[in-house]
C-alpha positions in Angstrom: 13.6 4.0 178.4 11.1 1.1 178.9 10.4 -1.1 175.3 6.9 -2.5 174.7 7.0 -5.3 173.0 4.0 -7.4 171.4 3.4 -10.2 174.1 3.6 -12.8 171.7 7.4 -12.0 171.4 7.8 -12.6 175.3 10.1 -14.8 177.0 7.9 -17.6 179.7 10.4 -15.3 182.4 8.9 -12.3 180.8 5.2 -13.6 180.8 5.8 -14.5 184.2 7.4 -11.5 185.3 4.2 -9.9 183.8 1.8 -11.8 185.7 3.4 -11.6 188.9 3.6 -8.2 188.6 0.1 -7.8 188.0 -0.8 -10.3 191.1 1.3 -7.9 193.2 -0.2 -4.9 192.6 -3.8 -6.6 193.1 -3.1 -8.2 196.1 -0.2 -6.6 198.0 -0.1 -3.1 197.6 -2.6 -0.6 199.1 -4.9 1.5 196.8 -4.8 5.6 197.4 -8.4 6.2 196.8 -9.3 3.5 198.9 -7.1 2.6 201.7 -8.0 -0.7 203.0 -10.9 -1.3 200.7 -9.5 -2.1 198.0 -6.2 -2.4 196.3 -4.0 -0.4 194.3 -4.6 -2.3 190.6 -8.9 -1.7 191.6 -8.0 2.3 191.6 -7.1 2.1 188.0 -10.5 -0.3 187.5 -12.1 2.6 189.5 -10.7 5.7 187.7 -11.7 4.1 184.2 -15.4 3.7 185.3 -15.6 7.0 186.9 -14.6 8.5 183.5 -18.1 7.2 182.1 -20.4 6.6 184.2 -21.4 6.7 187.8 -22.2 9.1 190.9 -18.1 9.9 191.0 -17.8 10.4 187.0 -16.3 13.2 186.4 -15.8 15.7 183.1 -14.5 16.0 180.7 -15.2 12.5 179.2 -12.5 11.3 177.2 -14.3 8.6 175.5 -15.6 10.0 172.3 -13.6 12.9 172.3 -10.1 13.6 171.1 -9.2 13.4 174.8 -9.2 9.3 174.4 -5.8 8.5 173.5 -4.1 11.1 175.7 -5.8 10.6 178.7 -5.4 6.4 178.2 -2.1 7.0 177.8 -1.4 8.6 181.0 -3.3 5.7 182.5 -1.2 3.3 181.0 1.7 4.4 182.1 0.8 4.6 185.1 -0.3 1.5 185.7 2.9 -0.2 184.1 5.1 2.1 186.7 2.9 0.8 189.1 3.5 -2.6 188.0 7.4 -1.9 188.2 7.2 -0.5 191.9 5.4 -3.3 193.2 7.7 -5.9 191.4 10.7 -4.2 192.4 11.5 -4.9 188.9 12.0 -2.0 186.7 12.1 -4.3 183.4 8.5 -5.2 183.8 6.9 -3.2 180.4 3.4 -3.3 179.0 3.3 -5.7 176.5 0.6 -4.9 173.9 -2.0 -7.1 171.5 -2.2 -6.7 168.4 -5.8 -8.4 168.3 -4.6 -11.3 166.4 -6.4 -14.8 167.6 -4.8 -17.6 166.6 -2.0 -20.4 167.5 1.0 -18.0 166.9 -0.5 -15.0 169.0 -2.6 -16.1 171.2 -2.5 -14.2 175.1 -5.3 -16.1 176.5 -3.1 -18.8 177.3 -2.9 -20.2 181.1 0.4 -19.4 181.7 -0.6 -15.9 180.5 -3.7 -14.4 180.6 -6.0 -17.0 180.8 -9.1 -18.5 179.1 -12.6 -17.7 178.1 -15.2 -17.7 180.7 -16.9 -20.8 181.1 -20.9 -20.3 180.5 -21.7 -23.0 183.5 -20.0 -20.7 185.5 -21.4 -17.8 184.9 -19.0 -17.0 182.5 -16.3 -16.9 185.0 -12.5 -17.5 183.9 -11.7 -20.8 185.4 -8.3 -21.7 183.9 -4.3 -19.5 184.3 -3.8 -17.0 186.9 -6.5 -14.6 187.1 -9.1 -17.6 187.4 -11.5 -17.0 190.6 -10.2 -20.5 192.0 -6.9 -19.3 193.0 -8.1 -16.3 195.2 -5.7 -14.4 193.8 -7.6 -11.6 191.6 -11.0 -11.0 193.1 -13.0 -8.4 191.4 -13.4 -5.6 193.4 -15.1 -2.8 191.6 -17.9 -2.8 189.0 -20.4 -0.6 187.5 -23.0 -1.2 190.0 -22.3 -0.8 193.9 -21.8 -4.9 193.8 -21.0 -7.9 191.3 -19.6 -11.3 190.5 -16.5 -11.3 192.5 -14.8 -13.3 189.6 -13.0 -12.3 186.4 -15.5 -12.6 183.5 -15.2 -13.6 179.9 -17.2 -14.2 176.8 -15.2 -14.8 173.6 -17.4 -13.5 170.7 -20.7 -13.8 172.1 -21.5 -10.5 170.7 -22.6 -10.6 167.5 -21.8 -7.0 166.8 -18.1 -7.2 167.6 -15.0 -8.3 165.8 -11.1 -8.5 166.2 -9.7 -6.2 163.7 -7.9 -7.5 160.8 -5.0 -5.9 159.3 -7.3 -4.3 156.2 -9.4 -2.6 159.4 -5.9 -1.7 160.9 -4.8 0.0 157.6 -7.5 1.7 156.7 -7.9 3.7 159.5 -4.8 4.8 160.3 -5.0 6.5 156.9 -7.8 8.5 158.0 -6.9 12.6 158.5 -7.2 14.3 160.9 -6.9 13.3 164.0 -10.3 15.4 164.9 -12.7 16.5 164.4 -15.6 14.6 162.6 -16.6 11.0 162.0 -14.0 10.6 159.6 -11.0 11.6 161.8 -8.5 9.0 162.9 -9.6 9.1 166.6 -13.5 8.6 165.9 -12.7 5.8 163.2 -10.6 3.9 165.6 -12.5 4.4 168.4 -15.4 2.8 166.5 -14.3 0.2 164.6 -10.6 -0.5 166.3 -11.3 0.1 170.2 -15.0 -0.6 171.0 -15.2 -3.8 168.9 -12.9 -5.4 171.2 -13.9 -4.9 174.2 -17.3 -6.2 173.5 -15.6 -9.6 171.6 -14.2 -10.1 174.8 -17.1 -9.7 177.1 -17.8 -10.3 180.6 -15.8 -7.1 182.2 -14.7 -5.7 179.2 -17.5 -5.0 178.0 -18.3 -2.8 181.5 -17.1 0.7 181.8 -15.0 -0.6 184.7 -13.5 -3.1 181.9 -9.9 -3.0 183.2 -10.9 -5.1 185.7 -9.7 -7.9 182.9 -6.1 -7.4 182.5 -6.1 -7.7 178.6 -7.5 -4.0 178.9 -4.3 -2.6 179.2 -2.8 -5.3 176.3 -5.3 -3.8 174.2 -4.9 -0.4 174.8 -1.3 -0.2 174.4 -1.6 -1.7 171.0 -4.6 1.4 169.8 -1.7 3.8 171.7 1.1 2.1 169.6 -1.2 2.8 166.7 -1.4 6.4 167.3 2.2 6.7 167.1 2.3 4.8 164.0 -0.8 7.4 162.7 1.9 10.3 163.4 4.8 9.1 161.6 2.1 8.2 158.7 1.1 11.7 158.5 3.9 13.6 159.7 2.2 17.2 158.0 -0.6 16.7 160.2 -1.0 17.8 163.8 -0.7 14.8 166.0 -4.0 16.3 168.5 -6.2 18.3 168.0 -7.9 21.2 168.7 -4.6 23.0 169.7 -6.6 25.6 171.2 -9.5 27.8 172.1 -11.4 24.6 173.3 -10.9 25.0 177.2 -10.9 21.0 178.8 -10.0 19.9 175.3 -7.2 21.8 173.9 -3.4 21.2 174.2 -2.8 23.4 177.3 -5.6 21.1 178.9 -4.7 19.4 182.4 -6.4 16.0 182.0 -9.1 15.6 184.4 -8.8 11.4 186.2 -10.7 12.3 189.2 -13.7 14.2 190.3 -13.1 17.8 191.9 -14.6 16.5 195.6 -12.8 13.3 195.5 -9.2 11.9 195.7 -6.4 12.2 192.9 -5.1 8.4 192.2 -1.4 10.2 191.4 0.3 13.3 192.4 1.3 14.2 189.1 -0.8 16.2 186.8 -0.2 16.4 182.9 -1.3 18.6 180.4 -2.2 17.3 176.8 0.6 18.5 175.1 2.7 16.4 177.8 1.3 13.4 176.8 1.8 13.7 172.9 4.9 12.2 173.1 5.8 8.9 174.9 9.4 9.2 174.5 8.7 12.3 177.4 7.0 9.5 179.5 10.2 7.1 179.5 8.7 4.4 176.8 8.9 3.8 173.5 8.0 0.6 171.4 10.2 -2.0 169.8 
């Protein structure tokens, strides 16, 4: 059973560990969708953008939809398996952030993930590992058919986003049910936990193909963590819905990660009610 831990708990071995692992699967192993394009980390870039916009999207979206934490979850794990194979280290685990900014918890650090962008450079990253200097973690897939080959960052440049507090935190995962309405827990925190972020962040992840920037799967591990704390909150309430009669959508749904006319990025296929619970997957967290 892999343990995700909140990265500001890390060891430096673990960080490292981390990074590495990330590094490897940009640079060394060979993407499926792709083969000598583009590498294996730019497939989960390219399977996230597909899922909103673009000639390959495909349906049915699972932003805005209760689809959006199952179908990230696959993802996720998915990617951190990944990250284990091409380590060879099966200890590598997704750390998550818990969006707090500050001294004590603070993963834009250069021995982590790196800095802001800086606005001379066209708000390129130019400090840790994922900088463009190092040639290590050149962007590979965007939103258009070509971009700025370098990691991006804009730290609250948006003035319509926000890291979310504890109050914002609280208050949503009291919210029932899970869907439908505006008042469920999935389109609360979609709005005011998930989107928010992404656009404080900027540069690439404020793109559809946002997990370009590493701290995409940080902060989506924390909003998955969140679900799990949202079930054991409400443990009278279902944990998805609609259980049925809503074909694409439903519990007995296959999630959808790739367009019927183009490549699957996995062999596997999971339904919605396989995804419910992360135990099933092999993870937990601490």
């Amino acid at each position: 059973m892999d343990i995700r831990h909140n990265h500001r708990d890390l060891s430096p071995a673990q960080k490292t560990a981390f990074v590495n692992a990330v590094l490897a699967l940009k640079n060394s192993v060979d993407s499926v969708l792709h083969p000598g394009v583009q590498k294996r980390y730019d497939d989960f870039v390219e399977v996230h953008k597909n899922a909103m916009t673009g000639p390959a999207m495909f349906e049915p979206m699972p932003h805005g939809s209760s689809l959006f934490y199952p179908w990230h979850r696959i993802l996720l794990r998915q990617f951190e398996l990944a990250l284990q194979a091409a380590a060879n280290d099966s200890s590598i685990m997704l750390p998550y952030w818990d969006w707090n900014y500050s001294s004590t918890s603070n993963p834009f650090t250069p021995d982590f993930l790196g800095g802001d962008g800086d606005e001379a450079q066209g708000g390129r990253v130019t400090i840790g590992p994922f900088a463009f200097t190092t040639g290590k973690f050149p962007v590979r897939v965007w939103d258009d058919p070509s971009g700025d080959p370098g990691l991006r960052r804009e730290f609250g440049e948006d003035s319509t986003a926000w890291l979310p507090t504890s109050s914002d935190i609280s208050a949503c995962v009291a919210k029932t049910p899970y869907w439908p309405g505006p008042s469920g827990f999935e389109s609360v925190s979609e709005g005011v936990l998930h989107n928010p972020v992404h656009r404080w962040v900027g540069g690439n992840m404020a793109d559809a193909s946002s997990p370009n920037d590493p701290v995409f799967f940080l902060h989506h591990a924390f909003l998955d963590m969140l679900w799990e704390r949202w079930k054991q909150q409400h443990p009278t309430i279902p944990p998805y819905t609609p259980a049925s009669g809503t074909p694409g959508r439903d519990l007995n749904s296959t999630l959808v990660f790739n367009a019927s006319n183009a490549p699957s990025p996995w062999t596997q296929s999971w339904t919605v009610r396989q995804a419910l619970d992360p135990h099933m997957l092999g993870y937990s967290y601490a």
